[in-house]
Z-matrix of the N, CA and C atoms (Angstrom, degrees):
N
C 1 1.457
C 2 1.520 1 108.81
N 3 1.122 2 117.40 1 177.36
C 4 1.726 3 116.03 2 -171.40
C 5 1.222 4 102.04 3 -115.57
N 6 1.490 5 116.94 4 171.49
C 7 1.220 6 133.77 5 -147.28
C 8 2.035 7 90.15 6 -84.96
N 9 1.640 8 78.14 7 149.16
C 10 1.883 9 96.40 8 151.89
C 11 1.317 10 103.82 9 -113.01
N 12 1.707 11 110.80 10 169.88
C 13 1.465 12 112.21 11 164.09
C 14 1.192 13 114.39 12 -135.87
N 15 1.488 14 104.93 13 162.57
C 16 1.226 15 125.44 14 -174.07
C 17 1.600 16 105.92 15 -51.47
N 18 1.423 17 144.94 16 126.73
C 19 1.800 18 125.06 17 161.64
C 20 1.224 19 107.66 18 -79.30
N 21 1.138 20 133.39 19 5.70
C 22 1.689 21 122.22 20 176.19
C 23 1.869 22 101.89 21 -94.06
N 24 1.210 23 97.94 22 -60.54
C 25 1.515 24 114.97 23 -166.70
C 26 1.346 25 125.28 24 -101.75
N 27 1.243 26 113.66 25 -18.84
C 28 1.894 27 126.34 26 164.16
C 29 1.732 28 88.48 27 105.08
N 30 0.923 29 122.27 28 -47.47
C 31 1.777 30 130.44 29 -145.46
C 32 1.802 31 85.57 30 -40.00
N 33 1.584 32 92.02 31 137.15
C 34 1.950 33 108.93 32 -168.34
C 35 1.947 34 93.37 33 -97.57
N 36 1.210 35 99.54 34 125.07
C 37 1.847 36 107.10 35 165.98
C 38 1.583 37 103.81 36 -124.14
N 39 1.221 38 101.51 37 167.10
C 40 1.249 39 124.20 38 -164.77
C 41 1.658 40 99.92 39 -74.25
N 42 0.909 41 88.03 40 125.40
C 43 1.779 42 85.30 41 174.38
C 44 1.367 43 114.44 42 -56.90
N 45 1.222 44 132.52 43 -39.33
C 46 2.155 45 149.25 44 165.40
C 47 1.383 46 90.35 45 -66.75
N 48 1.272 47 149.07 46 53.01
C 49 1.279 48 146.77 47 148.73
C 50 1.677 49 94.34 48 -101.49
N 51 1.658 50 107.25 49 -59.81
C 52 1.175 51 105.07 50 -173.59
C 53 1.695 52 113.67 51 -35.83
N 54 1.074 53 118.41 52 -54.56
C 55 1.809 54 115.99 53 173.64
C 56 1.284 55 132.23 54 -47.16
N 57 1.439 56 96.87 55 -25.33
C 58 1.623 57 105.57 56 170.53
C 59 1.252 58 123.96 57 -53.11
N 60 1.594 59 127.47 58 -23.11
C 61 1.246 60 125.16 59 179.26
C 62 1.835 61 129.99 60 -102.11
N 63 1.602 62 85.37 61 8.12
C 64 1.587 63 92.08 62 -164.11
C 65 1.092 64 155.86 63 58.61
N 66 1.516 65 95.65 64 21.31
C 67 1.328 66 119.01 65 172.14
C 68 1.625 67 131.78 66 -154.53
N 69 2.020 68 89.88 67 56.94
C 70 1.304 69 102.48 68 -164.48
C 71 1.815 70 128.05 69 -36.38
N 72 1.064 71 110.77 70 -52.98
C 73 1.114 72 112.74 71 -167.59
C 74 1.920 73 103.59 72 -65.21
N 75 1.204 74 113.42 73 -60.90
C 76 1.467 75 112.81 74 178.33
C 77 2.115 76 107.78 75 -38.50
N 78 1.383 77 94.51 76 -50.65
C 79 2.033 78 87.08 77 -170.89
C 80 1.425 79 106.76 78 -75.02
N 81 1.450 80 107.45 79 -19.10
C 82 1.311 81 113.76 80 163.89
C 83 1.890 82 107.48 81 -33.25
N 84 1.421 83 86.36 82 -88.81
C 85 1.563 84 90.13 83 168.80
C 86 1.259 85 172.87 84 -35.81
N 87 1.760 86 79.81 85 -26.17
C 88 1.637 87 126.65 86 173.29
C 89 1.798 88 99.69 87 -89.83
N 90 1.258 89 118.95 88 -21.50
C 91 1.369 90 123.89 89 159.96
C 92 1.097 91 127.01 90 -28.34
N 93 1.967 92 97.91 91 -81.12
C 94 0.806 93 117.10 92 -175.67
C 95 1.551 94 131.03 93 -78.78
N 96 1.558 95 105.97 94 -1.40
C 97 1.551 96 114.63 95 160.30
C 98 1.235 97 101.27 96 -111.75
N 99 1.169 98 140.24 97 -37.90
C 100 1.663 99 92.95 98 163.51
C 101 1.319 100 139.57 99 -130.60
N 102 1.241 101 100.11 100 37.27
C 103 1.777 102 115.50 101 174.16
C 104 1.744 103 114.74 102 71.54
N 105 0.993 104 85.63 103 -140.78
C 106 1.826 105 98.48 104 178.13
C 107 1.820 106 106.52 105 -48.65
N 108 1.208 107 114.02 106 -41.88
C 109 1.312 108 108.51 107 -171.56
C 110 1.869 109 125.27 108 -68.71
N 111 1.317 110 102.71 109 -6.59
C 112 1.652 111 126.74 110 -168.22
C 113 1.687 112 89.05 111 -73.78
N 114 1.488 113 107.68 112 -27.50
C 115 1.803 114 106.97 113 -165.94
C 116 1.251 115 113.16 114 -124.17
N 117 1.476 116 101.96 115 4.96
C 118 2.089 117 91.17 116 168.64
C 119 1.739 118 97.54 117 -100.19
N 120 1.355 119 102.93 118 -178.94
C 121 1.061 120 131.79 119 176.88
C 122 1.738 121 108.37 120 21.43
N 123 1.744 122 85.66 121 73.91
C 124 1.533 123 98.35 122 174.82
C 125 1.922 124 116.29 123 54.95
N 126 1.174 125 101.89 124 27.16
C 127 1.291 126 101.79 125 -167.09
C 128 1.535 127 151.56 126 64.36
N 129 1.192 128 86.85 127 5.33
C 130 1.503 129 129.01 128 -146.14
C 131 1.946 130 112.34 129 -74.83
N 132 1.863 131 94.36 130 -20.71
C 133 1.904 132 100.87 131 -160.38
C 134 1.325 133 87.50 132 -71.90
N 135 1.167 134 113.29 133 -172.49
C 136 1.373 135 112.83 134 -174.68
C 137 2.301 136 85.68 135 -168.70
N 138 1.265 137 102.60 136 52.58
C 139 1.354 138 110.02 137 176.11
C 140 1.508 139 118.20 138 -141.48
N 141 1.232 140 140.72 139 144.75
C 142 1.756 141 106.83 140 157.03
C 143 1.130 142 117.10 141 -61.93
N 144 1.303 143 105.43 142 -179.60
C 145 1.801 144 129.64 143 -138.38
C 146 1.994 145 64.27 144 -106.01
N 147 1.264 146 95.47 145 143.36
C 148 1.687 147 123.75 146 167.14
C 149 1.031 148 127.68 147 -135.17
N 150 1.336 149 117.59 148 2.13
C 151 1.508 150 116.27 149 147.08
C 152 1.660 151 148.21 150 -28.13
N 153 0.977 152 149.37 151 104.89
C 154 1.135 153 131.23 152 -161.62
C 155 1.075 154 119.58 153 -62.38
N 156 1.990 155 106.25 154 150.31
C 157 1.631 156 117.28 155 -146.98
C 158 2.195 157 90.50 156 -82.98
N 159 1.357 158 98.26 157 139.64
C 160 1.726 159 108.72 158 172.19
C 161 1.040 160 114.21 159 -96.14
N 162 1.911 161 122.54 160 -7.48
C 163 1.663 162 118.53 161 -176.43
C 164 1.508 163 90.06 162 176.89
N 165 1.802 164 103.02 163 92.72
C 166 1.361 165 104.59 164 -177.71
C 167 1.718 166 117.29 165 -58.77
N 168 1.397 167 116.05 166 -27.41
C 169 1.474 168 128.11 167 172.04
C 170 1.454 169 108.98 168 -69.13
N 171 1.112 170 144.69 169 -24.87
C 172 1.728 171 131.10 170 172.68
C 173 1.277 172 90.50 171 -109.20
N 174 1.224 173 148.71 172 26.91
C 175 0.980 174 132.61 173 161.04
C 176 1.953 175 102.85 174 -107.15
N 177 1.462 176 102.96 175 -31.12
C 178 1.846 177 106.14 176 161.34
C 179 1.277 178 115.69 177 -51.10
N 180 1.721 179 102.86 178 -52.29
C 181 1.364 180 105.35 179 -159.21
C 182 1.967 181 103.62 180 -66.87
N 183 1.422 182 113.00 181 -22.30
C 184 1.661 183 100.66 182 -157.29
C 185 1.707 184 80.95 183 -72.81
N 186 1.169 185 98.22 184 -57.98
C 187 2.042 186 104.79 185 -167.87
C 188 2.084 187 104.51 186 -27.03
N 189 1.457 188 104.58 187 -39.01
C 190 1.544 189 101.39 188 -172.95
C 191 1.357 190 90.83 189 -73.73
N 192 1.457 191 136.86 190 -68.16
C 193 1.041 192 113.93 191 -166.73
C 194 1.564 193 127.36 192 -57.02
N 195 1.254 194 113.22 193 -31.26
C 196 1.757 195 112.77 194 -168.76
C 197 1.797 196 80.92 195 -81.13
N 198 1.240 197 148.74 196 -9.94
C 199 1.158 198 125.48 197 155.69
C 200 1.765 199 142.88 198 -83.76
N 201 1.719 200 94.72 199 -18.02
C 202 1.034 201 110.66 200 144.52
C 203 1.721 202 166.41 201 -89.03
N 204 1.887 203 96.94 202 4.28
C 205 0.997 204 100.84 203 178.29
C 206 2.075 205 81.28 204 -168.35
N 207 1.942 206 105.21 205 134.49
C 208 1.260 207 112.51 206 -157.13
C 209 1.790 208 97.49 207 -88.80
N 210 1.814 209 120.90 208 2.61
C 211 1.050 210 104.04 209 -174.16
C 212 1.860 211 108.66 210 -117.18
N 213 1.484 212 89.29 211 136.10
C 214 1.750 213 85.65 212 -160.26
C 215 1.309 214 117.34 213 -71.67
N 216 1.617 215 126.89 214 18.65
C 217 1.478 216 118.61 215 -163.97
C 218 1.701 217 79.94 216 -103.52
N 219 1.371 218 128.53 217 -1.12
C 220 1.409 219 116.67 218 -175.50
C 221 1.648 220 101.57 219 -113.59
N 222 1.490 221 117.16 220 11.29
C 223 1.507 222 127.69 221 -170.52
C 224 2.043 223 96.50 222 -95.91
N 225 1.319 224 105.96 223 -8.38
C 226 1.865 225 119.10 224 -165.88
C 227 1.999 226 99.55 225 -79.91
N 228 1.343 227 118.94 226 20.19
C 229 1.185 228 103.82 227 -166.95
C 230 1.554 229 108.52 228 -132.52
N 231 1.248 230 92.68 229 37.88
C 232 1.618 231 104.39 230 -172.93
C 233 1.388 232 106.68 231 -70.42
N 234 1.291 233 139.91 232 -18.11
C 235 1.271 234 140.73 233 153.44
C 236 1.474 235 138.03 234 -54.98
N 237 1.338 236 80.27 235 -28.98
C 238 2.179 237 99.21 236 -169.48
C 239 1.386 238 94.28 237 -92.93
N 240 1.622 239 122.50 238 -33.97
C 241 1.566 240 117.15 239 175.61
C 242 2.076 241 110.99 240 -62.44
N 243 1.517 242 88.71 241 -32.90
C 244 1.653 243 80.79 242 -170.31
C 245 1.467 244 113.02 243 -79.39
N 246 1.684 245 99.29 244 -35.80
C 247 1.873 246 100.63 245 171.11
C 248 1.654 247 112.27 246 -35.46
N 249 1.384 248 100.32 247 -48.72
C 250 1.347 249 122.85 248 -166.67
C 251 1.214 250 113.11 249 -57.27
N 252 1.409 251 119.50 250 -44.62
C 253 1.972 252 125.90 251 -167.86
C 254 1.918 253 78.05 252 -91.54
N 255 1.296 254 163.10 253 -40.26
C 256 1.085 255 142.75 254 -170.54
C 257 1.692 256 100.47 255 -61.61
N 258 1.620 257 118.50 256 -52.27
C 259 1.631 258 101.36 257 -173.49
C 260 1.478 259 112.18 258 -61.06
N 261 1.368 260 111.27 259 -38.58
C 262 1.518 261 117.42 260 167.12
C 263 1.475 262 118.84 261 -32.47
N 264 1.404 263 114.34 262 -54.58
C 265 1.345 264 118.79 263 -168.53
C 266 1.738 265 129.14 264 -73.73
């Protein structure tokens, strides 16, 4: 499956990471509030991810999607959103 990203920091994970913890739908969520940090250290942070941002623009675009739709196999299109705001622009 293709990558999600971080909305704080851009950094791209595997979308089948989320399963790794056994409790898709919950880290699902924890994803999308707090990025990278929902999947380190056993899942365990409970902060956003503060890492520094690698592509402040896919890092907009994941935040719209993980805010617009709660299931992450539709969070994989962080590309087609940015194609999209370039014809826009």
């Amino acid at each position: 499956m293709s990558d999600i990203y971080c909305r704080f920091c851009a950094e791209p994970w595997e979308h089948d990471t989320l399963h790794e913890f056994n409790d898709y739908p919950r880290r699902a969520k924890l994803f999308a509030q707090y990025g990278c940090n929902a999947l380190m250290d056993e899942g365990e942070r409970r902060e956003p991810c503060n890492s520094p941002c690698i592509d402040e623009r896919v890092a907009e675009a994941s935040a719209f999607l993980q805010d617009d739709s709660p299931h992450p196999e539709e969070w994989c299109g962080v590309y087609d959103i940015l194609e999209m705001m370039e014809e826009l622009a």
